[in-house]
C-alpha positions, -999 to 999 in steps of 0.1 A, spaced: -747 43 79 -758 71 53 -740 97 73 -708 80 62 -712 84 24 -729 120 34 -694 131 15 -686 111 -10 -685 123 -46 -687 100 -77 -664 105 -105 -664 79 -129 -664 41 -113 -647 59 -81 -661 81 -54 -640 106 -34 -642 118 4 -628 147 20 -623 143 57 -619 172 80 -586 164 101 -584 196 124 -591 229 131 -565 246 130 -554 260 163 -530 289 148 -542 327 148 -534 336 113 -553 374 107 -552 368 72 -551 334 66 -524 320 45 -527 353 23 -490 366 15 -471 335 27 -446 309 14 -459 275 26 -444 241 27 -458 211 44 -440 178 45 -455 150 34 -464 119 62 -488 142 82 -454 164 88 -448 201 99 -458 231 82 -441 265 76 -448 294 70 -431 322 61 -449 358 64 -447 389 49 -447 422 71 -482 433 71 -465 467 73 -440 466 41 -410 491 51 -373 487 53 -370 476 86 -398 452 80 -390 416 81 -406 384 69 -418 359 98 -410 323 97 -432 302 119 -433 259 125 -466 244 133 -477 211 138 -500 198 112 -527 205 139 -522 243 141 -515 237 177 -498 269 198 -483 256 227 -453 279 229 -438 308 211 -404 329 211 -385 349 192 -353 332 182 -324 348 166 -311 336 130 -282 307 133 -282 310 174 -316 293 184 -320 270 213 -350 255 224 -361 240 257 -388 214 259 -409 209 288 -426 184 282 -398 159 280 -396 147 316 -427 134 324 -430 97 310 -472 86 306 -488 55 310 -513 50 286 -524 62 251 -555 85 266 -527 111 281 -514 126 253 -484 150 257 -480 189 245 -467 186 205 -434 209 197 -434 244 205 -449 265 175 -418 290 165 -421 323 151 -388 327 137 -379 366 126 -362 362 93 -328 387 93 -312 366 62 -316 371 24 -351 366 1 -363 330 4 -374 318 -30 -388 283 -16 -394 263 15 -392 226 20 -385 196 41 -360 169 41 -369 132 49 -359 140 82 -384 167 88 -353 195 86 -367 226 71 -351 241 36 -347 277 31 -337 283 -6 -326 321 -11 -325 338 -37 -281 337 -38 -286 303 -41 -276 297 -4 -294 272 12 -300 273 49 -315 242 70 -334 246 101 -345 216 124 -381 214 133 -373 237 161 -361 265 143 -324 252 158 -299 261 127 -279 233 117 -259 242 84 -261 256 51 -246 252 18 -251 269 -16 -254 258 -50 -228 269 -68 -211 302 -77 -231 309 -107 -260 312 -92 -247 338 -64 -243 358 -101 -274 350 -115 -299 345 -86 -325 323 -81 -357 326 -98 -375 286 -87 -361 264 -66 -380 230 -55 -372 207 -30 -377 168 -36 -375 135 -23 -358 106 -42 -341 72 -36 -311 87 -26 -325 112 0 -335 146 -2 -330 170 -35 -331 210 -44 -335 218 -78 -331 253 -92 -333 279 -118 -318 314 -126 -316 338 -142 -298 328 -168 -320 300 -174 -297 274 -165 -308 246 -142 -288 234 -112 -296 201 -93 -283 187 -62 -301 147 -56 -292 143 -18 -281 174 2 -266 149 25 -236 141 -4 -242 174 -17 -231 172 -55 -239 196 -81 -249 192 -112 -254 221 -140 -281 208 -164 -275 214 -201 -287 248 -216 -328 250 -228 -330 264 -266 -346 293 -267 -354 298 -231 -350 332 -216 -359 335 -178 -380 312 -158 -400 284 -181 -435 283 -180 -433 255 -155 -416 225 -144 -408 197 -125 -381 171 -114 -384 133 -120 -369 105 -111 -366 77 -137 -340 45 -139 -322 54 -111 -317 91 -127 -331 126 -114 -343 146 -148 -358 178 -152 -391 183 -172 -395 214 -186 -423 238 -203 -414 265 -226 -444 275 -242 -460 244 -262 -425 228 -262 -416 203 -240 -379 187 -230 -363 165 -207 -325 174 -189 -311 151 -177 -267 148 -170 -255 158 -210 -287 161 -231 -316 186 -237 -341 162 -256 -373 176 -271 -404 153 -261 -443 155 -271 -472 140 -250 -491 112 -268 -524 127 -273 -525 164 -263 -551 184 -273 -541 204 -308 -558 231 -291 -531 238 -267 -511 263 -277 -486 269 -240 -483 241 -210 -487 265 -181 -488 241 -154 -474 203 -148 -468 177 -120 -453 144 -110 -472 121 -91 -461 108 -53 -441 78 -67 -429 99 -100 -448 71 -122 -474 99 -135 -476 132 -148 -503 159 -155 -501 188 -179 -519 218 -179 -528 239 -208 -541 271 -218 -570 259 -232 -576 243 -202 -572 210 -211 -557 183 -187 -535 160 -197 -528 127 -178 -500 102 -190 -468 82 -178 -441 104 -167 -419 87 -194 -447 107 -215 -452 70 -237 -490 64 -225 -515 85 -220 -539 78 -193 -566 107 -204 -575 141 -211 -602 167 -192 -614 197 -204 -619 214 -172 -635 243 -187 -610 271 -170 -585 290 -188 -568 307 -160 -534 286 -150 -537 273 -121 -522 278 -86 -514 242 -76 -521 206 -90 -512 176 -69 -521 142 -84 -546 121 -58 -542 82 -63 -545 50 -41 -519 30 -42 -525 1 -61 -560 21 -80 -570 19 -115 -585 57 -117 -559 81 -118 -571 114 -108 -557 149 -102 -562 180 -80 -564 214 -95 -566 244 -72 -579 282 -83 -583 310 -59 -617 296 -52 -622 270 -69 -610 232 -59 -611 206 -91 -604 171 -92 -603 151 -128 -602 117 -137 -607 95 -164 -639 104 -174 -655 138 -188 -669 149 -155 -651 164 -125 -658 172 -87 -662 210 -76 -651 222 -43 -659 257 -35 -626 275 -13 -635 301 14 -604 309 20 -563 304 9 -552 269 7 -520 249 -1 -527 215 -12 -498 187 2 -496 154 -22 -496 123 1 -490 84 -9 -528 79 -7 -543 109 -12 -541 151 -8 -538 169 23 -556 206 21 -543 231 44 -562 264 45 -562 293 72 -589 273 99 -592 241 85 -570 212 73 -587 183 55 -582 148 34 -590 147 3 -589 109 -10 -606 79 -36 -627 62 -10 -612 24 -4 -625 -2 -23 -634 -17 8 -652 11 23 -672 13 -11 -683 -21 -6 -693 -19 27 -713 20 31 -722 20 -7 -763 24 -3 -776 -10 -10 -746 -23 -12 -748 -63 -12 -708 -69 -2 -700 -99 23 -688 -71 44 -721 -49 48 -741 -83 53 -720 -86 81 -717 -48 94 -757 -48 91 -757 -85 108 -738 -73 139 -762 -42 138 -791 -64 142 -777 -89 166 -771 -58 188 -808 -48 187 -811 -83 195 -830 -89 163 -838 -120 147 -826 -107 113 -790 -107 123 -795 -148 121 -809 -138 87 -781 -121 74 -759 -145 89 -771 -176 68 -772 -155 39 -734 -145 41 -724 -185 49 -748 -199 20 -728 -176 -4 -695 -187 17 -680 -157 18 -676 -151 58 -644 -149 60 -642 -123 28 -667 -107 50 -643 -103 84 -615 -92 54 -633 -62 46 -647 -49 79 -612 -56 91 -595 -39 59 -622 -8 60 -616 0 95 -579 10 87 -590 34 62 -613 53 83 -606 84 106 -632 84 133 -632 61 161 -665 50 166 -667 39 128 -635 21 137 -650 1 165 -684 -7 146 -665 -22 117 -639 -38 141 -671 -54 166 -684 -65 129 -651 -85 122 -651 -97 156 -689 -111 159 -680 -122 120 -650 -141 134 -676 -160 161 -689 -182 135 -655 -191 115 -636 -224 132 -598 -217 110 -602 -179 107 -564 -163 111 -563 -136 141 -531 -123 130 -547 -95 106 -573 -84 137 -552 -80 160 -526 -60 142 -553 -37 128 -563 -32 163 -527 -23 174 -522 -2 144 -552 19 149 -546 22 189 -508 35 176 -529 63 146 -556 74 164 -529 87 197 -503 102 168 -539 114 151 -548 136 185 -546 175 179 -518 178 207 -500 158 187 -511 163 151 -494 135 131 -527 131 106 -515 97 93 -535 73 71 -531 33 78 -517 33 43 -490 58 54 -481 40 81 -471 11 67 -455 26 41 -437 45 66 -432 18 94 -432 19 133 -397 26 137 -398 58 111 -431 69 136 -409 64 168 -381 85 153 -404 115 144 -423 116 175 -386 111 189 -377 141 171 -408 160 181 -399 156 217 -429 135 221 -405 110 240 -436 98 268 -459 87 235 -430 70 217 -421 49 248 -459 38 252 -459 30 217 -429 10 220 -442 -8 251 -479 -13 232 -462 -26 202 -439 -45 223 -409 -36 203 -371 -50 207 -361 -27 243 -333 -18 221 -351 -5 193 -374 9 211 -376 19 246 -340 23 249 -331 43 219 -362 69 229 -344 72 263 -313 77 247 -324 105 225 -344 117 258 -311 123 279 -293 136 253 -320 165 250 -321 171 288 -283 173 290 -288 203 268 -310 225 292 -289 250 306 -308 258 330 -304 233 354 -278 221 374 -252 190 366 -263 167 397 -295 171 392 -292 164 354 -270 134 362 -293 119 391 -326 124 368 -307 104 336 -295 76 357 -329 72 372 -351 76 341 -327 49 325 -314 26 349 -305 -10 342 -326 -1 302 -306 -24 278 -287 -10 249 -278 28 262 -247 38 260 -240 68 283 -204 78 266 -227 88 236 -255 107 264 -220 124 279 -210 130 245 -236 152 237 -230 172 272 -197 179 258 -210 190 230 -229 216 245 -199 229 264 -210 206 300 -176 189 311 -182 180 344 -221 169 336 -203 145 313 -175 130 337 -206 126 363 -222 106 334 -197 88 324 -195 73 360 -226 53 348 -207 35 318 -200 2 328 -176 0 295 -141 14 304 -139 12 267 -159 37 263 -158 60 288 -117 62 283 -120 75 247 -144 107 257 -124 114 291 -91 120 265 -114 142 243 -123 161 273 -84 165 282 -93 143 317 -62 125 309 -56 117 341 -88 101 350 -92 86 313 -59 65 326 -70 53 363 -105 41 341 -82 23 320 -61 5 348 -91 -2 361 -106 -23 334 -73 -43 332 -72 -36 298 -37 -39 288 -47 -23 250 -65 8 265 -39 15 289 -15 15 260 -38 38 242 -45 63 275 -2 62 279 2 68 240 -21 98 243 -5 112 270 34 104 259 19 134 228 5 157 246 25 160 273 64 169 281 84 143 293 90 154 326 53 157 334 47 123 312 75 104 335 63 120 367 25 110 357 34 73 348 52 73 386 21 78 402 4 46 380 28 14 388 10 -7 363 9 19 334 47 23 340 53 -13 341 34 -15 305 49 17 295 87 -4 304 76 -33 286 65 -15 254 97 6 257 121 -28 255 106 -36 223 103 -3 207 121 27 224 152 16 239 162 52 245 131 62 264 135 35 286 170 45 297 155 81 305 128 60 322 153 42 345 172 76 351 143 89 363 134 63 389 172 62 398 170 25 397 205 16 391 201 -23 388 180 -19 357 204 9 346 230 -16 345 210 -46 326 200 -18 299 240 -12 293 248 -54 291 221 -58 264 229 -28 249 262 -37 248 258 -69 229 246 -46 198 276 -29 196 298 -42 171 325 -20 180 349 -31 212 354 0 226 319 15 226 309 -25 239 333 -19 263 325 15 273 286 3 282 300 -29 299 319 -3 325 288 23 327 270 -13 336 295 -20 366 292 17 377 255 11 378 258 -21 395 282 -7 421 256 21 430 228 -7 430 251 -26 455 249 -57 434 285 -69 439 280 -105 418 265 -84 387 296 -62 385 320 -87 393 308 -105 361 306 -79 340 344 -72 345 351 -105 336 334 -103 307 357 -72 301 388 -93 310 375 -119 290 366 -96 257 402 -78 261 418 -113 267 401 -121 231 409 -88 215 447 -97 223 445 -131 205 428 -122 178 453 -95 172 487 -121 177 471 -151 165 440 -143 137 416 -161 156 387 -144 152 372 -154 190 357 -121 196 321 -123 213 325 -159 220 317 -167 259 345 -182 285 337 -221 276 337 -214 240 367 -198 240 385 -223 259 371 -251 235 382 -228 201 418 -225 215 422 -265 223 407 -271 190 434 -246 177 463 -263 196 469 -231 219 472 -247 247 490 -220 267 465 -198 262 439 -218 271 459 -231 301 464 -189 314 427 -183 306 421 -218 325 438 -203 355 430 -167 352 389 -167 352 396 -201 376 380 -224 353 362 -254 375 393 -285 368 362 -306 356 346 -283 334 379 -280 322 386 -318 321 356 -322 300 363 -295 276 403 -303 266 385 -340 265 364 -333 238 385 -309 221 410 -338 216 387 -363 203 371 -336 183 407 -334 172 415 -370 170 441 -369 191 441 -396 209 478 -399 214 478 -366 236 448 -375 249 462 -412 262 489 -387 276 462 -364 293 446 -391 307 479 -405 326 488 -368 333 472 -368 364 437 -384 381 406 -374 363 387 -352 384 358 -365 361 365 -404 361 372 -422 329 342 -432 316 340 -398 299 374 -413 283 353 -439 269 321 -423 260 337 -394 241 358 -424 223 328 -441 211 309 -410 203 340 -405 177 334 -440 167 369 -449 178 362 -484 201 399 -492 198 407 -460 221 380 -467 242 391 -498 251 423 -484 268 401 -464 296 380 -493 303 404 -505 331 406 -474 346 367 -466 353 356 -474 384 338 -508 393 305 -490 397 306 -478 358 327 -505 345 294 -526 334 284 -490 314 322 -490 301 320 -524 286 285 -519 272 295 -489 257 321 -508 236 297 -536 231 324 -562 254 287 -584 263 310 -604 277 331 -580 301 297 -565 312 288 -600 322 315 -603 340 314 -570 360 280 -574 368 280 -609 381 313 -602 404 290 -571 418 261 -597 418 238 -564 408 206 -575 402 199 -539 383 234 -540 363 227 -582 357 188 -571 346 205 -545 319 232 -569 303 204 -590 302 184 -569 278 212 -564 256 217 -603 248 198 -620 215 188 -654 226 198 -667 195 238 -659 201 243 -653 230 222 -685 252 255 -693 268 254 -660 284 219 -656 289 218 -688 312 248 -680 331 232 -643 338 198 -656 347 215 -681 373 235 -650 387 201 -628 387 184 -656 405 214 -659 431 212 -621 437 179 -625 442 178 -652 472 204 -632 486 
């Protein structure tokens, strides 16, 4: 395997590769020459942005998006803040890994705003434009225009002389300076707040160079003026000096933060490298590169997880990196590059070619180092063998399993076959694991196979048409679900699903949500019509768990499609959710028929609430008409909360009857006679026009019945007002006006019992039992007498009772003398009925301690019932 190692450069204990990743498919005349470049990091897009090769006044600068491939599959011209983009690739789902779809469209933007002083991307892969009035204007990866913002007034003053964009734990940052030397800093442009950075001492213009840091939680500036160095940070401008630098420095001229902002490099005139913590406490080392002349770039290059820290320094023509130790590795440049930091590593980007430049894994070392003795190249040379079907691969073999280190052995060739880039070493290293794997009983598969998945997933975003150049390390840093949303947002929606499928990923995570984002992209293409839109999004989704099409119909809204979004909308199961978005749309009408239709009593109310504000009332009444059960809801939330609107409701409908019951109730919360009186007469108006002849006749009684009050309470203070017919009687007995209670006894022709019963208990309220002795013999009760005898008792007055006892008939006499507690009398009346039931109950009243006598003579009557 010496080809492998063919690159590899020693420096120090570490060697470093650089991998060619594409050729890059753009046409650039003159390379990068005169252009503003920004890559983003995770194998993301690269822009450009182009100088005229004409300078003149009409002249503009170009901005163009590529894939980190290069690739050109389509171009445009697109107008600043109004582009649109269609994809065509989008509809077509594949169904396997080997057919790769077209990447985005390449976009030559013509720039018609203000000078950019810096490009950069988000998290999100949305492209920054920086200018220099401090506006900042972001772009998605399409060239689509989404917003802008600026950073502050003072700078529209001032202008911008360096701007940088970076990444921290709170998303993604701008940094700037002007002219008047002030720095301005903005941590996530997603809660854009600014923050003006204390003033520099003795700093006039741009410093010599800078960068931004992020330390305990807090984004700093570090700063270069000459040989000074300080830190801003929120309040303070502190002085700091690197442990270690070379005396011989006299100016820092270049500097720069490593991927995870642990490290920092400093450049110096004397061209001397310095390499420390960015907390600038420890110093790691120092180089003497041998070069004077300031650099263009430098982009630290360390492993996660290595002990040789090492950065890249980049001339016109000359490519440097420096470690630990005195010597350095030389790489000629042909042509203009851009060097792009990564987690693991540095990406080059140059006008035809776009390469890796890494420290080559442990594990690979192990395994391709020439002579290497590792567990893993026993085994890699082993499965070579046993190929050849040589008897040495037995040798190798034993060797590895007397040292017992086999299963170290699968560990590497598994763990070395992520790091590398071409397939077939892939596969030899994988086979290696695998025949490794033959010859161990307990070995785990878990690590095998999900290198094998992971590298299936790389190697397809890898492909040129798609040109997402990710290391393993990346990936997992990065995660599936971060991959699925940028090939999501590339468009690449047919690889995303396969990947989802491959990786067998939660439908709703996966799958669905690609879907989801597919629709709402097709909604957006003008071009075609609605039906056609809506019959290829219910088909491509069908019955797919977790996609909601309010949010797909949303989005056709958005883009100005109404009816594409009702037709959608007819796919949402959820009434819930389609009601909300109909009202938005002003499809009132429909959003309430959806509602009734659900039976959702709370969305109807919501649909008729909507419509009740942006309606008039005619048209609101007239709508709620045509829907019985929305105006039967509308009626029931009316009796609780708008009395009012339910009257105007009932007027409407001209339905008298209910007319009527509105003016009794309202009626009762009148305190005022004449206004109650008033509604009680509108009520027997209405109940004349409804025909309800009982209803009316009533309520004029209760009219009689409240004048009839009104009157006594004026002659005699009585304060009877409100009180209903019986109560009235029975406050005007209790008050010993018994002509009036006689005159209201005749005029609302009180039943004779009812009133029998009420001058009965009035009295014995009263305790008057004299009158009511002379009530009793006034005439027959129309109720009996036992009433006589029950009220009695209830007053506790047996003595009375006993009058009445005489006089009740001989069916209740046995309940008359029980009621007085006469044992005896009930006896008696029971046995001359010879009632088994009436003998049964006296029975149960006895104690058959005093009262045997009459327990034996009962039971003999009982028992003579009985026979009979």
């Amino acid at each position: 395997m010496a080809f492998i190692t063919a690159n590899w450069n020693p420096l120090g204990e570490a060697f470093y590769r650089k991998i060619e990743l594409y050729e890059m498919g753009w046409s650039l005349r003159d390379g990068l020459k005169e252009c503003l470049v920004a890559a983003a990091p995770y194998g993301g897009p690269i822009a450009l942005l182009r100088q005229p090769q004409r300078p003149s006044s009409s002249a503009r600068p170009q901005l163009e998006i590529y894939s980190s491939s290069g690739a050109n599959m389509a171009s445009f011209p697109v107008h600043t803040h109004t582009h649109s983009y269609t994809h065509t690739h989008s509809d077509t789902l594949i169904h396997s890994f080997s057919v790769c779809p077209s990447p985005p469209s390449l976009l030559f933007l013509q720039w018609k705003s203000g000078p950019v002083r810096q490009l950069g991307w988000t998290v999100c892969d949305d492209l920054l434009c920086i200018q220099e009035d401090g506006t900042v204007l972001i772009y998605d990866l399409f060239g689509a225009f989404k917003r802008h913002f600026s950073m502050g007034n003072e700078v529209v003053q001032n202008q911008v002389l360096e701007a940088k964009v970076f990444h921290s734990p709170y998303g993604t940052g701008v940094a700037i300076v002007t002219g008047a030397s002030r720095f301005t800093l903005a941590t996530n442009i997603d809660d854009l707040k600014l923050r003006r950075l204390p003033e520099v001492p003795g700093l006039q213009g741009a410093p010599s160079c800078w960068a931004v840091l992020t330390q305990d939680r807090q984004t700093k500036v570090l700063l270069a003026n000459g040989a000074d160095i300080y830190i801003l940070d929120n309040t303070s401008c502190t002085p700091v000096t690197p442990p270690g630098l070379s005396p011989q420095a006299c100016s820092i001229v270049n500097m720069t933060v490593s991927f995870s902002y642990k490290y920092l490099a400093l450049f110096t005139d004397s061209g001397h490298l310095w390499m420390g913590s960015a907390n600038l406490k420890d110093k790691l080392s120092e180089v003497d590169t041998k070069v004077r002349t300031p650099p263009k770039q430098m982009v630290w290059c360390r492993r996660p997880k290595s002990q040789q820290p090492s950065v890249v320094i980049m001339w016109d023509r000359l490519l440097l990196v420096a470690g630990e130790c005195t010597d350095t590795i030389q790489y000629p440049l042909d042509e203009e590059s851009v060097c792009v930091a990564e987690l693991d590593g540095v990406r080059i980007v140059g006008g035809s070619r776009h390469e890796l430049l890494q420290e080559v894994p442990s594990a690979c070392q192990d395994i391709f180092k020439i002579a290497s003795m590792a567990p893993g190249a026993l085994l890699l040379e082993a499965h070579k063998e046993y190929e050849k079907s040589s008897q040495k691969a037995d040798e190798y073999l034993r060797e590895i399993k007397e040292q017992s280190v086999l299963g170290e052995a699968v560990r590497q060739c598994v763990e070395a076959a992520g790091y590398e880039h071409e397939p077939e070493t892939q596969k030899t290293l994988l086979r290696a694991a695998s025949f490794g794997k033959c010859f161990l009983s307990n070995y785990p598969p878990e690590a095998f196979v999900s290198m094998c998945r992971d590298l299936k997933v790389l190697n397809s975003v890898r492909e040129y048409t798609v040109g997402i150049p990710l290391t393993h390390t990346q990936y997992k840093q990065m995660t599936v679900q971060v991959l699925i949303d940028r090939l999501v947002y590339r468009k690449l929606y047919p690889l995303a699903i396969e990947i989802c499928r491959y990786l067998k990923t939660p439908e709703y995570q996966g799958v669905s949500r690609v879907l989801k984002h597919w629709a709402c992209c097709k909604v957006q293409q003008k071009e075609e019509p609605d039906e056609s839109i809506a019959h290829a999004v219910s088909v491509k989704l069908g019955e797919a768990a977790g996609i909601s099409y309010s949010e797909i119909a949303a989005r056709a809204y958005e883009c100005g499609r109404t009816e594409l979004a009702i037709k959608l909308l007819e796919f949402e199961p959820r009434s819930g959710e389609q009601v909300p978005l109909l009202l938005k749309m002003k499809r009132s009408q429909l959003a309430l028929s959806k509602a009734i239709e659900s039976g959702d009593t709370d969305l109807v109310y919501t649909v008729v609430t909507y419509l009740k504000n942006e309606m008039n009332r005619g048209d609101f009444f007239m709508t709620l008409r045509n829907q019985p059960v929305a105006l039967s809801l509308y009626r029931q939330f009316c009796k609780h909360q708008e009395q009012d609107t339910l009257k105007d409701l009932f007027n409407q409908d001209d339905d008298h009857q209910e007319l009527g019951n509105f003016y009794v109730k309202a009626s009762y919360k009148e305190k005022k006679l004449e206004a109650r009186l008033s509604l009680l007469q509108s009520a027997v108006d209405e109940y004349n026009k409804a025909k309800n002849e009982f209803a009316a006749k009533a309520t004029e009684e209760e009219m009689k019945l409240l004048r009839f009050q009104r009157r006594l309470d004026e002659e005699k203070g009585e304060a009877l007002l409100g009180l209903s017919l019986q109560e009235t009687l029975h406050a005007l007995l209790t008050s010993n006006f018994q002509k009036q209670a006689e005159q209201l006894y005749r005029d609302f022709r009180v039943p004779d019992k009812r009133y029998w019963w009420l001058k009965l208990t009035a009295l014995a309220e009263k305790d008057d039992w004299e009158e009511m002795e002379k009530f009793a013999k006034s005439k027959k009760s129309p109720i009996g007498y036992l009433p006589f005898v029950e009220v009695c008792v209830k007053q506790h007055n047996k003595y009375e009772a006993k009058k009445y006892v005489s006089k009740v008939t001989p069916e209740q006499k046995v309940k008359a003398h029980l009621a007085i507690g006469d044992l005896e009398g009930a006896a008696e009346a029971a046995i001359e009925r010879r009632s088994e039931g009436e003998i049964s109950t006296v029975l149960s009243r006895c104690s058959p301690t005093t009262d045997r006598a009459l327990l034996e003579r009962l039971n003999r009557a009982r028992s003579t019932a009985a026979k009979k």
